[in-house]
MDTraj code that builds the backbone (N, CA, C; nanometers):
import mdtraj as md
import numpy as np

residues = "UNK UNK UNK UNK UNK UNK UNK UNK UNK UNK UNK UNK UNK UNK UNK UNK UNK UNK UNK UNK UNK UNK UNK UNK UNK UNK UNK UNK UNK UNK UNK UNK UNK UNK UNK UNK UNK UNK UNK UNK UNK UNK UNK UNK UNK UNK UNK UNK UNK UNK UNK UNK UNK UNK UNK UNK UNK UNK UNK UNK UNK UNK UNK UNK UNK UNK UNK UNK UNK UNK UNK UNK UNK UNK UNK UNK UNK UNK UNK UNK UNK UNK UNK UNK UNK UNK UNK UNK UNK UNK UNK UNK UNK UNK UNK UNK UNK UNK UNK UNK UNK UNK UNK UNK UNK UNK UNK UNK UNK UNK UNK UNK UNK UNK UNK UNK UNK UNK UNK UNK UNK UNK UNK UNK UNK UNK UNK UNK UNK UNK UNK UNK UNK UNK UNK UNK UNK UNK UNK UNK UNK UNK UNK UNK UNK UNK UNK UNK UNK UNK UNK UNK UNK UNK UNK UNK UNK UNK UNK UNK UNK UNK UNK UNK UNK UNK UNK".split()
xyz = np.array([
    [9.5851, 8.1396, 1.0047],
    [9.4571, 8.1779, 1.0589],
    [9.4789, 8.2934, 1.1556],
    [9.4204, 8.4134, 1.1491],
    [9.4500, 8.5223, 1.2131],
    [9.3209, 8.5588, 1.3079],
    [9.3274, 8.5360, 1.3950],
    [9.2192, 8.6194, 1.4831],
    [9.2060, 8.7145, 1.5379],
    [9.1239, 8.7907, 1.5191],
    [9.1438, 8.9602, 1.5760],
    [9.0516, 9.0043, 1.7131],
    [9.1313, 8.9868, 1.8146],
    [9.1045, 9.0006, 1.9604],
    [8.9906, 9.1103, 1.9580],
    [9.0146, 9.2026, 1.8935],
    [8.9069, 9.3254, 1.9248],
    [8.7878, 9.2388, 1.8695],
    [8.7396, 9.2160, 1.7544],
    [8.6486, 9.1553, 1.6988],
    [8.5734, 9.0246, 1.8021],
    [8.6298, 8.9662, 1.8335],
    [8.5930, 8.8552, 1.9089],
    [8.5396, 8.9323, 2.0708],
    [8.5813, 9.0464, 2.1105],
    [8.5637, 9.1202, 2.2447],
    [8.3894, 9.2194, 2.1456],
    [8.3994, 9.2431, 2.0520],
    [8.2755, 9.2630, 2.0075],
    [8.1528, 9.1784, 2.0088],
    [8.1957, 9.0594, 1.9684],
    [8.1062, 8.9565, 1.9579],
    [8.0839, 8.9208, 2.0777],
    [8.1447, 8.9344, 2.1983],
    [8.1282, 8.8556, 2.3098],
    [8.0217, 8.9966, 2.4162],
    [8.0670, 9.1059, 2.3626],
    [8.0027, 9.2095, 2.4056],
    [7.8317, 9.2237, 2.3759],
    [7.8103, 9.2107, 2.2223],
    [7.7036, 9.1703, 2.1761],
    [7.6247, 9.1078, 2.2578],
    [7.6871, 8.9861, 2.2936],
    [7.5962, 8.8324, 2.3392],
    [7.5725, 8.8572, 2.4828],
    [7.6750, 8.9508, 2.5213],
    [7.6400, 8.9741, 2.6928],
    [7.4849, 9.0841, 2.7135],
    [7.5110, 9.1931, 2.6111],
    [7.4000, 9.2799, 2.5837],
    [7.2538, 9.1639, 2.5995],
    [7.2663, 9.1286, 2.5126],
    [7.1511, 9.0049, 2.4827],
    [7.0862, 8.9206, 2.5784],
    [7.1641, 8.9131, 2.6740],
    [7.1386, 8.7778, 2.7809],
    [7.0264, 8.8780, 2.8816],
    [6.9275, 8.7911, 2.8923],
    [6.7898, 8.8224, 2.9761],
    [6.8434, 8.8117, 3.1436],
    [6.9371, 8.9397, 3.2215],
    [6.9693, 8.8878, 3.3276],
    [6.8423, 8.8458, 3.4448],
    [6.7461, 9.0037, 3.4265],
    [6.6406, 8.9680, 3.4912],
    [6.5941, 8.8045, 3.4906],
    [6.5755, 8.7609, 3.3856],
    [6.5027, 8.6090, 3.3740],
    [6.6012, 8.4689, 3.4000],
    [6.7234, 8.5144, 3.4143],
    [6.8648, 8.5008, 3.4826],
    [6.8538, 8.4468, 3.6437],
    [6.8270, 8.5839, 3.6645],
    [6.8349, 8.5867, 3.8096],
    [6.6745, 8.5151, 3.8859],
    [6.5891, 8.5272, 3.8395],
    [6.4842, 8.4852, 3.8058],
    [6.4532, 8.3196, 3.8559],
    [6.5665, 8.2811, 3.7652],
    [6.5712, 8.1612, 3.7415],
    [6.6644, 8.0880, 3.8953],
    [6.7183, 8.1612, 3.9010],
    [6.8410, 8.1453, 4.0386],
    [6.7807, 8.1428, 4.1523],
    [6.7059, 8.1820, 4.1632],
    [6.6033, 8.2484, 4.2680],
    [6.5150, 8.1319, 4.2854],
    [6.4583, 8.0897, 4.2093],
    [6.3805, 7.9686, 4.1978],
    [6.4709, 7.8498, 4.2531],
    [6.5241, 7.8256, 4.1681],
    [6.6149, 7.7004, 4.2063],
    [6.6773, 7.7106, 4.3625],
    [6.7289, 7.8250, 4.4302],
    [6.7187, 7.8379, 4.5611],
    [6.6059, 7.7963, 4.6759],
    [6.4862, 7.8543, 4.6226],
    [6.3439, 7.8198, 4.6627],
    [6.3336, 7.6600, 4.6774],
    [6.3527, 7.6141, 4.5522],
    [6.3050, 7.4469, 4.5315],
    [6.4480, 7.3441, 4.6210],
    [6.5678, 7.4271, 4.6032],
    [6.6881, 7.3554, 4.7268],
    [6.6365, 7.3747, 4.8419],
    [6.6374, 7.4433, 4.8829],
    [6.5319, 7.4722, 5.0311],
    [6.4499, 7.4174, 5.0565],
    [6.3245, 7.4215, 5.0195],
    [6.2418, 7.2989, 4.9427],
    [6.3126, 7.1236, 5.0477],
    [6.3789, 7.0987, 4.9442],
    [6.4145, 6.9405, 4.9026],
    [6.4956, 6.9469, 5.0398],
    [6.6166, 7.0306, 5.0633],
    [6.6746, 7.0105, 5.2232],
    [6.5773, 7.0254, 5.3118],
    [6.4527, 7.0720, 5.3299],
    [6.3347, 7.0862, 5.4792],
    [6.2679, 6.9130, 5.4143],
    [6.2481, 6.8662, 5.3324],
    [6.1922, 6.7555, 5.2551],
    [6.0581, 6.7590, 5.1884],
    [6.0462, 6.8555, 5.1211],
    [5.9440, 6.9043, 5.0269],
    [5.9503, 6.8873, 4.8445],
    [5.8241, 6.8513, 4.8531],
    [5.8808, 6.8525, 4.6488],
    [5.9249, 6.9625, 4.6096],
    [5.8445, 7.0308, 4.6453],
    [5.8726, 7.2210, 4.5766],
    [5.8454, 7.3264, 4.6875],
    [5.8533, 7.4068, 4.6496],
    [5.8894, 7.5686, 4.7251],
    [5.7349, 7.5922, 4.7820],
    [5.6261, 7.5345, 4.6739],
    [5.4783, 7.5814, 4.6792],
    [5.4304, 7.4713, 4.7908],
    [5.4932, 7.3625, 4.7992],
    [5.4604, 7.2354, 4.9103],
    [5.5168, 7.2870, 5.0506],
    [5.6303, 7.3479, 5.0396],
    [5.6590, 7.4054, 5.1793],
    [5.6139, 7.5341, 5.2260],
    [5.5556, 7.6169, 5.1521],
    [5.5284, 7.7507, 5.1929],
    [5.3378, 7.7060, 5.2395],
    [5.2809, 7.5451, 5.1741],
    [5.1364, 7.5709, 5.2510],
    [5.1845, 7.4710, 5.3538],
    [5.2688, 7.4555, 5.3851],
    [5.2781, 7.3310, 5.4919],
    [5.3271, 7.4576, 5.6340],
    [5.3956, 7.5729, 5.6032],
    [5.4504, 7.7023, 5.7317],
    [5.3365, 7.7613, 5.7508],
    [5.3840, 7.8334, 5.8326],
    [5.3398, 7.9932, 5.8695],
    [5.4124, 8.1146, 5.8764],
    [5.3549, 8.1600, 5.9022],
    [5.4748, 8.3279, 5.8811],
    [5.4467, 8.3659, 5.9968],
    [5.5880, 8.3626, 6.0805],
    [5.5632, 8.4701, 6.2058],
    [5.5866, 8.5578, 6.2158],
    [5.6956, 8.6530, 6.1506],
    [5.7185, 8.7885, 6.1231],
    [5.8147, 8.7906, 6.0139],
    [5.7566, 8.9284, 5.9510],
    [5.8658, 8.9297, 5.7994],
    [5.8464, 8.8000, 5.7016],
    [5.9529, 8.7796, 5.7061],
    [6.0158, 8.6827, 5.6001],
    [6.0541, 8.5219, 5.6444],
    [6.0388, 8.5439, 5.7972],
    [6.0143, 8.4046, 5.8499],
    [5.9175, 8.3467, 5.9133],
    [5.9635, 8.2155, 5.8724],
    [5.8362, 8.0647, 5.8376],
    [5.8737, 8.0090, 5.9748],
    [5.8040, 7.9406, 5.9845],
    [5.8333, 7.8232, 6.0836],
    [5.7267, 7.6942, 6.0156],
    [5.7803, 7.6011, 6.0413],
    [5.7194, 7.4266, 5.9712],
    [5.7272, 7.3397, 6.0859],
    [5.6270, 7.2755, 6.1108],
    [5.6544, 7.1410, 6.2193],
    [5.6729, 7.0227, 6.1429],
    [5.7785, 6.9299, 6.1476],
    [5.7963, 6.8601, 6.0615],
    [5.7527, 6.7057, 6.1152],
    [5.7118, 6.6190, 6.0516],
    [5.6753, 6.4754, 6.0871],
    [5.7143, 6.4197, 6.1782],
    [5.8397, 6.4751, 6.1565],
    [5.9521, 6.3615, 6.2593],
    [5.9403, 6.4365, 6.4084],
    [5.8704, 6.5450, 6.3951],
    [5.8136, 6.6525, 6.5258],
    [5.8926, 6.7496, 6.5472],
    [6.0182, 6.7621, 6.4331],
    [6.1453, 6.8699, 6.5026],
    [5.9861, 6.9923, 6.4349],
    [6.0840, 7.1579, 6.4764],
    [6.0196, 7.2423, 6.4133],
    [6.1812, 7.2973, 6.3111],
    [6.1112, 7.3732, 6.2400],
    [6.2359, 7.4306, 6.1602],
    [6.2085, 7.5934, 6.1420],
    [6.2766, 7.6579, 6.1416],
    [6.2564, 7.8234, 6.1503],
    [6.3669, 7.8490, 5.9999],
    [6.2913, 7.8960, 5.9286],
    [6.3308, 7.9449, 5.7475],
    [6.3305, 8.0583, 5.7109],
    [6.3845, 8.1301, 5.6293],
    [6.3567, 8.2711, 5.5712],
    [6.4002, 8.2284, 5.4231],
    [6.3378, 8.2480, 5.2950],
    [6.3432, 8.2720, 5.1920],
    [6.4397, 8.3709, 5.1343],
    [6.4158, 8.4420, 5.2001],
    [6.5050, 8.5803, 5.1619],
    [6.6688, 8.5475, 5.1828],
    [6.7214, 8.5264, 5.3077],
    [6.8561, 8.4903, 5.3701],
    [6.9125, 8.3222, 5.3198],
    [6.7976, 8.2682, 5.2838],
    [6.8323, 8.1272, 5.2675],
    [7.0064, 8.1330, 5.2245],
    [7.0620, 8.1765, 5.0959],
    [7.1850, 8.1686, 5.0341],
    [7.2901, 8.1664, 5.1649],
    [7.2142, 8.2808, 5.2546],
    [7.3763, 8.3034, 5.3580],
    [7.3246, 8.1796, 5.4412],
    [7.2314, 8.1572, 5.5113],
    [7.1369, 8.1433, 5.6168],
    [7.0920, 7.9852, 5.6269],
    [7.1129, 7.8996, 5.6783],
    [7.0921, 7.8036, 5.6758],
    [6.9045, 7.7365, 5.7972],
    [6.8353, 7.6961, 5.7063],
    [6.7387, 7.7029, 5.8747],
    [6.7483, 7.6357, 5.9939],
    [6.7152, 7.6369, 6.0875],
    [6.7452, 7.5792, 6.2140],
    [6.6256, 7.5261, 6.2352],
    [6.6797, 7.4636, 6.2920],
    [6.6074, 7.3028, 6.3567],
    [6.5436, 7.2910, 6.5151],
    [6.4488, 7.2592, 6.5625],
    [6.4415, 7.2791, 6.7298],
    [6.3881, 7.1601, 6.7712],
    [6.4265, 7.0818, 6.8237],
    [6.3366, 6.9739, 6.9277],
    [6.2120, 6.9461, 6.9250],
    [6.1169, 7.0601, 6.9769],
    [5.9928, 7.0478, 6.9827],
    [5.9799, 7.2099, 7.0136],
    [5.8321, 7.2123, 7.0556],
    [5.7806, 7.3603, 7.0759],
    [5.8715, 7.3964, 7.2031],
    [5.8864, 7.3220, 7.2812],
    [5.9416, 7.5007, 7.4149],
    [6.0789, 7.5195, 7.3470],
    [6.1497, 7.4555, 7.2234],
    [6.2503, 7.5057, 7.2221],
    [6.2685, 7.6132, 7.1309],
    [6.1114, 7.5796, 7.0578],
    [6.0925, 7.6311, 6.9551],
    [6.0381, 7.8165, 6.9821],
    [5.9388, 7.8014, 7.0820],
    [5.9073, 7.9299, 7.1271],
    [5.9905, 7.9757, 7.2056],
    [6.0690, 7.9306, 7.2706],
    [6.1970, 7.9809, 7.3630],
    [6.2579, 8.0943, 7.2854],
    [6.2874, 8.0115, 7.1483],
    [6.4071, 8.0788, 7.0216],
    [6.2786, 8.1887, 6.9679],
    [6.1620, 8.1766, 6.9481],
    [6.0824, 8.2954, 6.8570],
    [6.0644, 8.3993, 6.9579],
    [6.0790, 8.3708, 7.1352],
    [6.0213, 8.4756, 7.2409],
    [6.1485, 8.5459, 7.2233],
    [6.2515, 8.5176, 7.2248],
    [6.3914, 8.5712, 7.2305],
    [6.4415, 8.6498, 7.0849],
    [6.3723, 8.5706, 6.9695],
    [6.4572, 8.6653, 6.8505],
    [6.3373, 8.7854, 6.8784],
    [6.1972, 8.7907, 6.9189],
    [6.1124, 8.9047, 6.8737],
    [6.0972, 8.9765, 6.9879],
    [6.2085, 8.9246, 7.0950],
    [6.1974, 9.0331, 7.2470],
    [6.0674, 9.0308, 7.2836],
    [5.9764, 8.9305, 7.2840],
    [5.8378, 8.9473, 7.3193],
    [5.8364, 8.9368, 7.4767],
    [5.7729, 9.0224, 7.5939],
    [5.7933, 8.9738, 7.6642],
    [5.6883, 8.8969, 7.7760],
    [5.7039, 8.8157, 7.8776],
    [5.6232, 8.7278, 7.9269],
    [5.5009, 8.7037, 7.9041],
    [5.4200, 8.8050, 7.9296],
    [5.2562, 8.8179, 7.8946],
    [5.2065, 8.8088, 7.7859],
    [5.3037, 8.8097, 7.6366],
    [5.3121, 8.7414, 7.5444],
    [5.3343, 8.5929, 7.5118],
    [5.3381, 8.5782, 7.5564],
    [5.4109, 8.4060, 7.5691],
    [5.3108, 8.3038, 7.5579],
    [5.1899, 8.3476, 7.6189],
    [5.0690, 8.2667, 7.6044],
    [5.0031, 8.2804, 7.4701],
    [5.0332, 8.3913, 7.3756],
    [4.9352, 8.4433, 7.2708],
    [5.0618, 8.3247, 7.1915],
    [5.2244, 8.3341, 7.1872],
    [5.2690, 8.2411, 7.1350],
    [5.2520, 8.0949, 7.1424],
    [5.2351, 8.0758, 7.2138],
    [5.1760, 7.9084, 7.2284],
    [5.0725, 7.8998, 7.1406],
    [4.9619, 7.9553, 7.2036],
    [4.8460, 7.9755, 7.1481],
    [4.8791, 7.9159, 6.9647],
    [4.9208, 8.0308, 6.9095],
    [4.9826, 8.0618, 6.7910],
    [5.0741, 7.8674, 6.7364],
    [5.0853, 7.8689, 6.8040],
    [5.1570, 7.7306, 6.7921],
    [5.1269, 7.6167, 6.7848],
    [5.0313, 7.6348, 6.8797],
    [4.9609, 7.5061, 6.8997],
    [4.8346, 7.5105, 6.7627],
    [4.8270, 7.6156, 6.6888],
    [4.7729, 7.5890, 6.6068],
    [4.8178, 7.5807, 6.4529],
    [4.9758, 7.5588, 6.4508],
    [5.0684, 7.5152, 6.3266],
    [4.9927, 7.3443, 6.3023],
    [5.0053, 7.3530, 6.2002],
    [4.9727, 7.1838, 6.1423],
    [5.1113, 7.0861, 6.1577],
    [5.1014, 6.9725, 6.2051],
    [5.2434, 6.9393, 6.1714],
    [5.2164, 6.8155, 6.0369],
    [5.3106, 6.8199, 5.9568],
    [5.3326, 6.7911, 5.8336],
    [5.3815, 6.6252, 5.8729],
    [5.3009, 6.6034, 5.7091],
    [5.3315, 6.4208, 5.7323],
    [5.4033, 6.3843, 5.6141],
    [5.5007, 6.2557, 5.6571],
    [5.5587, 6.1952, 5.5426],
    [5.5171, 6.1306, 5.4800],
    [5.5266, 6.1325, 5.3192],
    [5.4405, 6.0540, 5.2431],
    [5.5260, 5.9455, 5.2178],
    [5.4228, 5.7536, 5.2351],
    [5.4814, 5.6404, 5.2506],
    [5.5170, 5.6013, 5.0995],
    [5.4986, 5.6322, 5.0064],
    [5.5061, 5.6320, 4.8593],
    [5.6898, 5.7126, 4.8391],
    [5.6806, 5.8328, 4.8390],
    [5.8033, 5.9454, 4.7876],
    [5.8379, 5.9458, 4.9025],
    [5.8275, 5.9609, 5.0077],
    [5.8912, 6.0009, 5.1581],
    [5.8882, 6.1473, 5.1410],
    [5.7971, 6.2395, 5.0944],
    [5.8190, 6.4080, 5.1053],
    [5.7116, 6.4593, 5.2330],
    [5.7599, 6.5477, 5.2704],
    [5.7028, 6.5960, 5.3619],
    [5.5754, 6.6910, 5.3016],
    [5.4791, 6.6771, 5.3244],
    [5.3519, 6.7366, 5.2747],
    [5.2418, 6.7707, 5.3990],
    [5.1554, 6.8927, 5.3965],
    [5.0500, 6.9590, 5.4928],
    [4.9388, 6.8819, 5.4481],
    [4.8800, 6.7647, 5.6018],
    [4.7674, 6.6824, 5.5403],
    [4.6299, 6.7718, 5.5568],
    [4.6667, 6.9206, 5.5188],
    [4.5132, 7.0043, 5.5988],
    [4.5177, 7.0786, 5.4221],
    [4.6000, 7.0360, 5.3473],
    [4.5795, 7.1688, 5.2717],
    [4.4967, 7.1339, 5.1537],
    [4.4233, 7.2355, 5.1698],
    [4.2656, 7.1950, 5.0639],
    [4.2481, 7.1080, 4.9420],
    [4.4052, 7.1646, 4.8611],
    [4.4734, 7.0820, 4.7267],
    [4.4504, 6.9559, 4.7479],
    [4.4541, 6.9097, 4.8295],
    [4.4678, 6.7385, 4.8556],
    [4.3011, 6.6652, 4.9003],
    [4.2010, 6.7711, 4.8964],
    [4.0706, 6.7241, 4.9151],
    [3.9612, 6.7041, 4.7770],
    [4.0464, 6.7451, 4.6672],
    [4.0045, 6.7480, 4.5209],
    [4.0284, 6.6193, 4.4766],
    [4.1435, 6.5270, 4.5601],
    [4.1613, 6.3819, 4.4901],
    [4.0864, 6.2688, 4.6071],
    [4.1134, 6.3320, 4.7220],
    [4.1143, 6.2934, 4.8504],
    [3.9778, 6.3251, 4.9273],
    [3.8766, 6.3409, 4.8498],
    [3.7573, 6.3839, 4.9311],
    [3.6999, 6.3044, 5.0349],
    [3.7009, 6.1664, 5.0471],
    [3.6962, 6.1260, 5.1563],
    [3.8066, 6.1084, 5.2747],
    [3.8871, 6.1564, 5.2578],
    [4.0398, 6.2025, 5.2982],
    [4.0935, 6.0252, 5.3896],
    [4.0829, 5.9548, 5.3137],
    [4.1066, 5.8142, 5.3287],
    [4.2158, 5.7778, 5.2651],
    [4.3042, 5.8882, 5.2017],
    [4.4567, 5.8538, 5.1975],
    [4.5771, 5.9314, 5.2477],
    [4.5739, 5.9319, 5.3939],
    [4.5864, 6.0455, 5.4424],
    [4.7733, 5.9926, 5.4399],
    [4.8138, 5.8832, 5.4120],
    [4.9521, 5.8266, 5.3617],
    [5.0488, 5.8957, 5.2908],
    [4.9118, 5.9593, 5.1562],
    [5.0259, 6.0666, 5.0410],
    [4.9641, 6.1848, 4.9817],
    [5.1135, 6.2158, 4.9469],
    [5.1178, 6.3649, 4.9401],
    [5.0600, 6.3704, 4.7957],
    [5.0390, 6.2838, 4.7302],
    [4.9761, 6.3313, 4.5671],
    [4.8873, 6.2194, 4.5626],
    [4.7966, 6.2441, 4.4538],
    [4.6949, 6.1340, 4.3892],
    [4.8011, 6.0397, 4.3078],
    [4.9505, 6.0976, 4.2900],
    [4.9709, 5.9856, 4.1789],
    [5.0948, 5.8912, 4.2711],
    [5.1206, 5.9025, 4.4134],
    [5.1941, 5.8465, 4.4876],
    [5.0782, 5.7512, 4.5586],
    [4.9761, 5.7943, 4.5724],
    [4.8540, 5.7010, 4.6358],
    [4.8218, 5.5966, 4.5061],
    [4.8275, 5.6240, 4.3461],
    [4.8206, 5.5143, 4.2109],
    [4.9259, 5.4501, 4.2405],
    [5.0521, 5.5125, 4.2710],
    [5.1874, 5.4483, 4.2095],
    [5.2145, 5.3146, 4.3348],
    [5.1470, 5.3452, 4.4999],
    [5.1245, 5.2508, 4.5469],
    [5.0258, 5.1410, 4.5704],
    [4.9063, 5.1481, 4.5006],
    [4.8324, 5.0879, 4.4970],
    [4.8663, 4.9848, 4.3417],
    [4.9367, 5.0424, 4.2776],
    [4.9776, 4.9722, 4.1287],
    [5.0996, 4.8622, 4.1746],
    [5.1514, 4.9330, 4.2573],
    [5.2537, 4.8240, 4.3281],
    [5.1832, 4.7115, 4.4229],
    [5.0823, 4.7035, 4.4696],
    [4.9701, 4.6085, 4.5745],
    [4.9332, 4.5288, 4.4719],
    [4.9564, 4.5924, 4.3853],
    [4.8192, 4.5282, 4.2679],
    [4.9130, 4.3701, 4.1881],
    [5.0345, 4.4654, 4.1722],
    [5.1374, 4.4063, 4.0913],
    [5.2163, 4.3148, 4.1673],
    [5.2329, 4.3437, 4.3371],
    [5.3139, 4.2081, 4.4028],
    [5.1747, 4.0830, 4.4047],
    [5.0451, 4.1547, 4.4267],
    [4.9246, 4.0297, 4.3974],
    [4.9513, 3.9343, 4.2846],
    [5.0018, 3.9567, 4.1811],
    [4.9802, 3.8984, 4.0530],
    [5.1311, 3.8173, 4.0174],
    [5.2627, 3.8532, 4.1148],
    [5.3562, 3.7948, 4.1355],
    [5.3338, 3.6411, 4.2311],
])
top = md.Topology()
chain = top.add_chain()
for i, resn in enumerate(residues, 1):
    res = top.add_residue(resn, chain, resSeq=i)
    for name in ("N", "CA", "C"):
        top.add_atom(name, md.element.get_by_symbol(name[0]), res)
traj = md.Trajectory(xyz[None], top)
């Protein structure tokens, strides 16, 4: 059986031509988004971006259930890990200092702050979800399940009520 190295460096050349890197990279990009995501404790990329805000550029800030805040960038995520803060003065301490804002600013930041939503854990999945965001008033119109983050984590626990009843 003889194999001919050049031939096989053709074929492999071919298949590299072929490969969709754009939709490649595409794809990489995403899956970064949705890790990010799942480490802040979000289902997806689209659950954490209505649960932030954007304070400048490319960074978010999230108040999270448990009351920490977290400061994110999408862009840097790969190198960049997000940070975590206590509560707000530690939180505006760190945003007055990265944006050199100075004193007489400080009040427009609060301000700004005090009007972030802070995000609740859902008792069903345990994900962190924004109980203000409109999506959730289409299942939730009397907003009397303010527990979960989906219509089908509010079924999947009520099917479980239903089902220890009948045990």
């Amino acid at each position: 059986m003889s194999i001919n190295p050049l031939n096989q460096m053709e074929d492999w050349e071919k298949e590299m031509d072929n490969i969709d890197w754009k939709s490649i990279l595409k794809d990489i990009d995403r899956a970064l988004m949705d890790n990010l995501a799942a480490e802040l404790g979000f289902p997806s990329f689209e659950k954490l971006e209505h649960a932030s805000e954007r304070v400048v550029d490319d960074y978010y800030i999230a108040h999270l259930s448990d009351g920490r805040w977290v400061w994110w960038n999408p862009v840097t995520y790969a190198k960049e890990d997000p940070l975590y803060f206590a509560d707000k003065r530690e939180i505006m301490a760190f945003i007055a200092k990265f944006l050199n804002l100075p004193k007489d600013r400080l009040g427009q930041l609060k301000a700004g702050l005090d009007q972030v939503i802070q995000t609740r854990r859902c008792s069903c999945c345990e994900h962190e979800f924004n109980p203000a965001d409109p999506e959730r008033y289409k299942w939730d119109e009397r907003r009397e399940q303010n527990q979960f983050c989906s219509p089908e984590c509010a079924m999947e626990s009520l099917m479980g009520e239903m089902k220890d009843d009948f045990l």
